[in-house]
C-alpha positions as CSV (number, residue, x, y, z in Angstrom):
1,X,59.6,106.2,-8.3
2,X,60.2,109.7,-7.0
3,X,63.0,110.0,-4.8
4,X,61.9,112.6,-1.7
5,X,63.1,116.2,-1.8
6,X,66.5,116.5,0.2
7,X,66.3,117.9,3.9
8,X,66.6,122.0,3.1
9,X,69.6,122.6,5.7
10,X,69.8,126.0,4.2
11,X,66.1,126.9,6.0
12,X,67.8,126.3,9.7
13,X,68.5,129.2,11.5
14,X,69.9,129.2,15.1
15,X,67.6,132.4,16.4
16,X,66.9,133.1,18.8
17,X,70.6,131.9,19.5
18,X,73.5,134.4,18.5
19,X,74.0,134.2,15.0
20,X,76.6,135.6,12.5
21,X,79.1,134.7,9.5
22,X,81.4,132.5,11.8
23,X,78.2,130.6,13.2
24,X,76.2,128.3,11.4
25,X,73.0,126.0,12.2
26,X,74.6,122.7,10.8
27,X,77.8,121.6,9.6
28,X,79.7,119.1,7.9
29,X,79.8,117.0,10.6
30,X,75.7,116.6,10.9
31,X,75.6,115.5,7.1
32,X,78.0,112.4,7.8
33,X,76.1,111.7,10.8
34,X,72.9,111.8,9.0
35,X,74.4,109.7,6.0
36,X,76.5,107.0,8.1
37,X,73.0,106.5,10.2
38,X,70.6,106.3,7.2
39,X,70.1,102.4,6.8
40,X,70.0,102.3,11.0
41,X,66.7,104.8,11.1
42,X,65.1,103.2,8.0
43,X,64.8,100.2,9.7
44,X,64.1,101.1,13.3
45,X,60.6,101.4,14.8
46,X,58.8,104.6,15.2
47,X,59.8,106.2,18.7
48,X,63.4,104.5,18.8
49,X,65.0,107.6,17.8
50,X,67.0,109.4,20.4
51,X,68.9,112.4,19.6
52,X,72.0,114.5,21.7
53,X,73.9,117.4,21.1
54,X,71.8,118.5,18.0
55,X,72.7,122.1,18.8
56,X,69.9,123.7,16.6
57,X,68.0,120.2,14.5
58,X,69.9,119.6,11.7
59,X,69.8,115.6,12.7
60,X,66.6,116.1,14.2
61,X,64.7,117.4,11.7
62,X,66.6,115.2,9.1
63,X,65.6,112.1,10.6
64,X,61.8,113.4,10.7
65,X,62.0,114.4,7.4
66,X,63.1,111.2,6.3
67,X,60.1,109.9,7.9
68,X,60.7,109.1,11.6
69,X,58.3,109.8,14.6
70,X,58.4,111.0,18.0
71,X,62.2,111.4,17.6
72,X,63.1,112.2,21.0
73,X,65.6,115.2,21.2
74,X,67.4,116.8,23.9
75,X,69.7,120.2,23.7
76,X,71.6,121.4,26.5
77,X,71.8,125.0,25.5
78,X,67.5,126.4,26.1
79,X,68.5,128.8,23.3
80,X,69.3,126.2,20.7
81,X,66.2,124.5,22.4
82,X,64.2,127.0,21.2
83,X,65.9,127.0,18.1
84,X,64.8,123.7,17.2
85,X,60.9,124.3,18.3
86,X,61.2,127.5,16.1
87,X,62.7,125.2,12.8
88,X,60.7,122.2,13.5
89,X,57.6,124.6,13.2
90,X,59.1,126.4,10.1
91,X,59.4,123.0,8.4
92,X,56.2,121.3,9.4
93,X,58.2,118.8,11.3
94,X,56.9,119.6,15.2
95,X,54.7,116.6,15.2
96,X,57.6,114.7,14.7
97,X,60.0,115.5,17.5
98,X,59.9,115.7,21.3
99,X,61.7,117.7,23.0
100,X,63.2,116.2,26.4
101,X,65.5,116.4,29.2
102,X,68.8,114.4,29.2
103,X,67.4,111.5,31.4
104,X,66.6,108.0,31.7
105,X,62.9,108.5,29.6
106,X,64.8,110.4,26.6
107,X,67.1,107.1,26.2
108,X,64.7,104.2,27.1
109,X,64.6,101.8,24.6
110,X,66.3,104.0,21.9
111,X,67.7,101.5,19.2
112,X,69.1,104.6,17.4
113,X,71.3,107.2,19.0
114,X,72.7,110.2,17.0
115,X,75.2,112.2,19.1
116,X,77.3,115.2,18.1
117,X,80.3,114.6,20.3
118,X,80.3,117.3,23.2
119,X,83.9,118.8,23.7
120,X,84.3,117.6,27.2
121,X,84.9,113.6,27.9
122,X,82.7,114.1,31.3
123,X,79.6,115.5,29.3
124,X,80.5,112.5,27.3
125,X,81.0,110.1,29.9
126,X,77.8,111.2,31.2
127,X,75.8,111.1,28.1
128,X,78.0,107.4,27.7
129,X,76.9,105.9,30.6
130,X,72.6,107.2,31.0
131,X,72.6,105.8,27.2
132,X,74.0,102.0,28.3
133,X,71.7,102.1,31.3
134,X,68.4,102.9,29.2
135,X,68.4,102.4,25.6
136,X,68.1,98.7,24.0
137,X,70.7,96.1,24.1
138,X,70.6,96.3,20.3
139,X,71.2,100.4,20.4
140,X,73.8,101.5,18.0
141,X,75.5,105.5,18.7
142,X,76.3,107.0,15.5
143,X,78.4,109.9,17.2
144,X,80.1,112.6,14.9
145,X,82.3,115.8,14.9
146,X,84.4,118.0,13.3
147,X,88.3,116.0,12.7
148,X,89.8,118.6,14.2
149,X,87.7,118.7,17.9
150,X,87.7,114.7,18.3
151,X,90.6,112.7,20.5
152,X,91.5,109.6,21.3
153,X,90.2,109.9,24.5
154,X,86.7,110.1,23.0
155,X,86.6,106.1,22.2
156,X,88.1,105.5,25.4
157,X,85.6,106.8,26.9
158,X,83.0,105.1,24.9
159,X,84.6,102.0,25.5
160,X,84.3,102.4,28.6
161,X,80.1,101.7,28.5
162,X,79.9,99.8,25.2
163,X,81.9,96.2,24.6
164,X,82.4,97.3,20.6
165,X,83.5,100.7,18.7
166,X,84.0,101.0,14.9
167,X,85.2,104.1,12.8
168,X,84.7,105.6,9.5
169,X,86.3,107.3,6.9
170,X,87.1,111.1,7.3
171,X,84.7,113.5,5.1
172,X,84.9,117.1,4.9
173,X,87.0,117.0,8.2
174,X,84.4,114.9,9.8
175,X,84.4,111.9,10.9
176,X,81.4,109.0,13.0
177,X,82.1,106.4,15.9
178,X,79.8,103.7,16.2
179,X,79.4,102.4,19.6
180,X,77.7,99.2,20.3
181,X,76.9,96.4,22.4
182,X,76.3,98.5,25.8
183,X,77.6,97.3,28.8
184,X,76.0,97.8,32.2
185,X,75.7,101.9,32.4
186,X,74.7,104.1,35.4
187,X,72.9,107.9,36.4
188,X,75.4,110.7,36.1
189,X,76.6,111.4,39.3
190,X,78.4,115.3,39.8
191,X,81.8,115.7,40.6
192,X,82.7,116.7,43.6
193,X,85.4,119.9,44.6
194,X,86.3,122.0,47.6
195,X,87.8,125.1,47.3
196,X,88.2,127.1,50.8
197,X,84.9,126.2,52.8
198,X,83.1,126.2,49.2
199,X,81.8,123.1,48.0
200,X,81.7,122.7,44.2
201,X,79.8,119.9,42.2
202,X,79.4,119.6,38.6
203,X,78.1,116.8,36.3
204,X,79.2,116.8,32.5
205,X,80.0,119.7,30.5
206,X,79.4,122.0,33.4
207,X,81.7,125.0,32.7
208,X,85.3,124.6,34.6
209,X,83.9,121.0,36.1
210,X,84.3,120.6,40.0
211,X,86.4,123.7,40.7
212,X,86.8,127.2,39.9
213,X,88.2,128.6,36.9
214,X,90.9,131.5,37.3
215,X,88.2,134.6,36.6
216,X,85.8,133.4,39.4
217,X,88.6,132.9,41.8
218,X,89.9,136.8,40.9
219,X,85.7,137.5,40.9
220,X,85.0,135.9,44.3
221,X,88.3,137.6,45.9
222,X,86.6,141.1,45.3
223,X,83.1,140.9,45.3
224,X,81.7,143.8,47.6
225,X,81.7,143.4,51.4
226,X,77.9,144.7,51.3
227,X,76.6,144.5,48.0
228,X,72.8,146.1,47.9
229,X,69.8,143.7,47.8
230,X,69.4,140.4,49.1
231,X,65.2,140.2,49.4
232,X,63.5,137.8,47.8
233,X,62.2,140.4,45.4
234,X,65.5,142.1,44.8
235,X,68.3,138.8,45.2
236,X,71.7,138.8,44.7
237,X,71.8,136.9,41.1
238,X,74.5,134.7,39.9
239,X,73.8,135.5,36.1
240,X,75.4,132.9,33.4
241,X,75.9,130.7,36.7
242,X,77.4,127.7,36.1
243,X,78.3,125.4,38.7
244,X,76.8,127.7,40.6
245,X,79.6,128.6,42.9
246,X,79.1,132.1,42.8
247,X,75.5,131.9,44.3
248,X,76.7,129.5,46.9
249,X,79.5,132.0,47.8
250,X,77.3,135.1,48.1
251,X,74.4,132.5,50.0
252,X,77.4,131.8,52.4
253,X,78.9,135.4,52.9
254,X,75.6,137.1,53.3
255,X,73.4,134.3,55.7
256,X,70.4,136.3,55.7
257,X,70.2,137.3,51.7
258,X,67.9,135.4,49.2
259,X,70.2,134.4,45.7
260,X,69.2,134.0,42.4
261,X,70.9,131.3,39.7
262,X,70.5,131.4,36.2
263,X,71.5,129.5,33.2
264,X,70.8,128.7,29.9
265,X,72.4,125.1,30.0
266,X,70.9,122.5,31.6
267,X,74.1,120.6,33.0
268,X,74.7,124.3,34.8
269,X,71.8,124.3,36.0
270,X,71.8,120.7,37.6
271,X,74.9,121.6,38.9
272,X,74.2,124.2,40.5
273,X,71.1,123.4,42.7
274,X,73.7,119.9,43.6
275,X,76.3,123.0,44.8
276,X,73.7,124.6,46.5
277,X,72.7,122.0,48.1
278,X,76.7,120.3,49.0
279,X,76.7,123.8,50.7
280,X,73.8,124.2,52.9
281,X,72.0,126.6,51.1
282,X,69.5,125.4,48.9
283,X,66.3,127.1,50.3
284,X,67.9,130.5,50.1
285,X,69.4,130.0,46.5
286,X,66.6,129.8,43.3
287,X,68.2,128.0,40.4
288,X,66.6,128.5,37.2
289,X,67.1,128.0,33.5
290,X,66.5,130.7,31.3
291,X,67.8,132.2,28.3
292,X,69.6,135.5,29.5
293,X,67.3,137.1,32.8
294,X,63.8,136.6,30.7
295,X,62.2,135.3,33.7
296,X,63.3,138.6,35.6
297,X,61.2,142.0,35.3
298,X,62.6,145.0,34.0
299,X,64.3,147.2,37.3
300,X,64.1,144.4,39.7
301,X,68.1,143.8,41.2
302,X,70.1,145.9,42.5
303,X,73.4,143.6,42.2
304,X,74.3,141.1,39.5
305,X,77.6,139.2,39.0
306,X,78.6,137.8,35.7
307,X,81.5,135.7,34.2
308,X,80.1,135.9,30.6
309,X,80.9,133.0,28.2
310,X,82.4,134.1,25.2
311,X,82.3,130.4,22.9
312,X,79.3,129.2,21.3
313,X,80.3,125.6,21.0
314,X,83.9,125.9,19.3
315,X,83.7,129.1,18.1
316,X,85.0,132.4,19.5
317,X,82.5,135.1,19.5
318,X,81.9,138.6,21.8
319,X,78.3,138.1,20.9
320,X,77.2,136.1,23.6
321,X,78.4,138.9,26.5
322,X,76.8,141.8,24.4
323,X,73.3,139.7,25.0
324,X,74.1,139.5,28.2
325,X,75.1,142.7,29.3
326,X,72.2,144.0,27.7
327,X,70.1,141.7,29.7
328,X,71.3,142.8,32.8
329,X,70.8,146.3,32.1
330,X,67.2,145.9,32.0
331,X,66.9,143.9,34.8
332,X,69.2,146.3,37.1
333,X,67.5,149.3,38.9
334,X,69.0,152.4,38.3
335,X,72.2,152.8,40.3
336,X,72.6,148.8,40.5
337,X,75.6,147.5,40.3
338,X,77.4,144.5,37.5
339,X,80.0,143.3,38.6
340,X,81.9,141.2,35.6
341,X,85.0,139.5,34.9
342,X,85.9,138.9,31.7
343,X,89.4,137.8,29.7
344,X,91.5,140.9,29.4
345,X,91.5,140.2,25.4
346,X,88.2,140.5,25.1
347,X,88.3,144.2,25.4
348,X,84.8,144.5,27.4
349,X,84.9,148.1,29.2
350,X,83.5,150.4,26.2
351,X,80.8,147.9,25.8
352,X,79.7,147.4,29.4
353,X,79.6,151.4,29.4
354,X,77.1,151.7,26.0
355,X,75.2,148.7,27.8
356,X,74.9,149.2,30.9
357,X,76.8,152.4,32.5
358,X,80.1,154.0,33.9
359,X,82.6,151.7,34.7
360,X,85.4,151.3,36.5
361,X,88.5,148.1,37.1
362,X,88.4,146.9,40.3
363,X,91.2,144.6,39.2
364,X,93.1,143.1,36.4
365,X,95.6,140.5,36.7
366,X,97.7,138.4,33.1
367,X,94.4,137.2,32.0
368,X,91.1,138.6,33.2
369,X,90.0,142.0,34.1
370,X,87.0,142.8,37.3
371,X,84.8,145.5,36.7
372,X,81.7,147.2,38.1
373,X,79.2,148.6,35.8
374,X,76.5,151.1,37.4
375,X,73.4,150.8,35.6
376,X,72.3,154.4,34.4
């Protein structure tokens, strides 16, 4: 008998998400996952299949290849979204996956669950607690990472929503929890901050959680007094967003101005529409979801502000901002304004003036650096 042709982990690519030497579409980690799991999805029925975290479908697309159906898949980030669509497709595997969002459907009645263990314990406690309320009594989480990103805390967490927790071996510097027996789980609910007359809420994995991190504190602090635009078809726009605090502080400074949120991740973007709403200001404030500004035409703002992320998962990478400054170029009219903060380290003036347009600091304290870039 002819044993079937490997999965080709080689053929995944992470476009149209950053790529590069130091980035990679699977690891380690996905192979143990895959491997520790194997007798668990041979035996479970078709549509059981539930997979989180799979940042571009290495378990995904392993588990249909090995012959499961409607393997239901959900990815935070919309670029590594699209990154599995774009590798099912390449593979012949689209028929076999389902894209979906991180909700009560994706889990119910999943007997399988393969997780790649998300940095944060409240995306995991999150992810922890939906699974327990919706997937089978008999579900087993085969949850993996990379050795050196795992904690303790992890299985506390997981112990707090399933009665047992077993380990395995390290391989590669990876290594798989298997959480079983859920106990009685519940909807994420966001956290809930204050800072000033700003109310902040976050559910899991939400950049900086319920508060605000040191660069939007130093970004809010000197924001313009008057910043240009504010119609509905020129909004103030929160790019990279969040929580969203930076669209609820604009919505609240300027009463009469529409705002625009964006995000790629879909955490941020529940988040933000829950601070939006915490503040009053949900009908003036448009949340979206998007990959960079697609959604917005070329010339069409006059003011953007940006705290760029600058890790794609663990690793460290100046890739990300360069997308996103040379988003907002397009999307700013000539003589609009970005207004950024970014770490000091990062070194971002020279590249905010080939992307967008003159410069200038408008402050700098020991870590991050403000600056207003005026589109050309």
């Amino acid at each position: 008998m002819t044993s079937p042709a490997p999965f080709p982990f080689e053929r995944l690519s992470r476009r149209p998400d950053v790529e590069g030497p130091d980035l990679v579409a699977s690891d380690a980690a996905d192979r143990l996952i895959l491997d520790e799991s194997a007798d668990l999805r041979a035996a479970a029925p078709a549509g059981s299949i539930a997979v989180i975290g799979d940042t571009h479908g290495a378990l995904a697309l392993a588990a249909a290849h090995d012959g499961a159906r409607d393997v239901r898949v959900h990815q935070d980030a919309l670029a590594g979204e699209r990154a599995i669509s774009r590798n099912a497709a390449e593979l012949g595997l689209d028929d076999r996956i389902r894209l979906v969002p991180l909700d009560a459907d994706a889990l119910r009645d999943a007997r399988v669950v393969l997780l790649r263990l998300p940095r944060a314990l409240d995306a995991l406690r999150d992810i922890a607690a939906l699974i327990a309320a919706h997937a089978s009594p008999a579900v087993v989480v085969v949850a993996g990472g990379r050795v050196k990103h795992m904690t303790l805390a992890m299985n506390d967490v997981l112990g707090e929503n399933f009665g047992r927790l077993d380990v395995s071996h390290a391989r590669q510097k990876s290594r798989v929890l298997f959480a079983r027996e859920p106990r009685a789980g519940h909807e994420p609910v966001p956290a809930a901050g204050r800072e000033g007359n700003l109310e902040i809420r976050a559910f899991g994995g939400a950049f900086a959680g319920a508060r605000l991190d040191h660069g939007t504190r130093l970004l809010l602090a000197h924001l313009p007094d008057f910043p240009a635009g504010g119609s509905p078809e020129d909004p103030l726009i929160d790019f990279a967003c969040g929580t969203g605090a930076v669209a609820a502080h604009l919505a609240l400074r300027h009463p009469a101005a529409a705002v625009y949120a964006s995000d790629q991740s879909a955490a941020a973007v529940a988040s933000a529409r829950a601070t939006a709403a915490a503040n009053g200001v949900a009908e003036r404030v448009e949340v979206v979801r998007d990959d960079v500004l697609t959604a917005r035409p070329e010339a069409s703002a006059s003011f953007i502000a940006l705290n760029p992320p600058f890790h794609s998962g663990a690793a460290l990478t100046e890739r990300l901002a360069f997308r996103l400054f040379a988003d907002a170029s397009r999307v700013l009219r000539p003589g609009g304004e970005l207004w950024c903060v970014w770490n000091s380290g990062m070194r971002y003036r020279g590249d905010l003036e080939r992307l967008v347009g003159p410069t200038r600091q408008v402050t700098r304290d020991a870590k991050f650096t403000v600056t207003v870039s005026t589109r050309r």
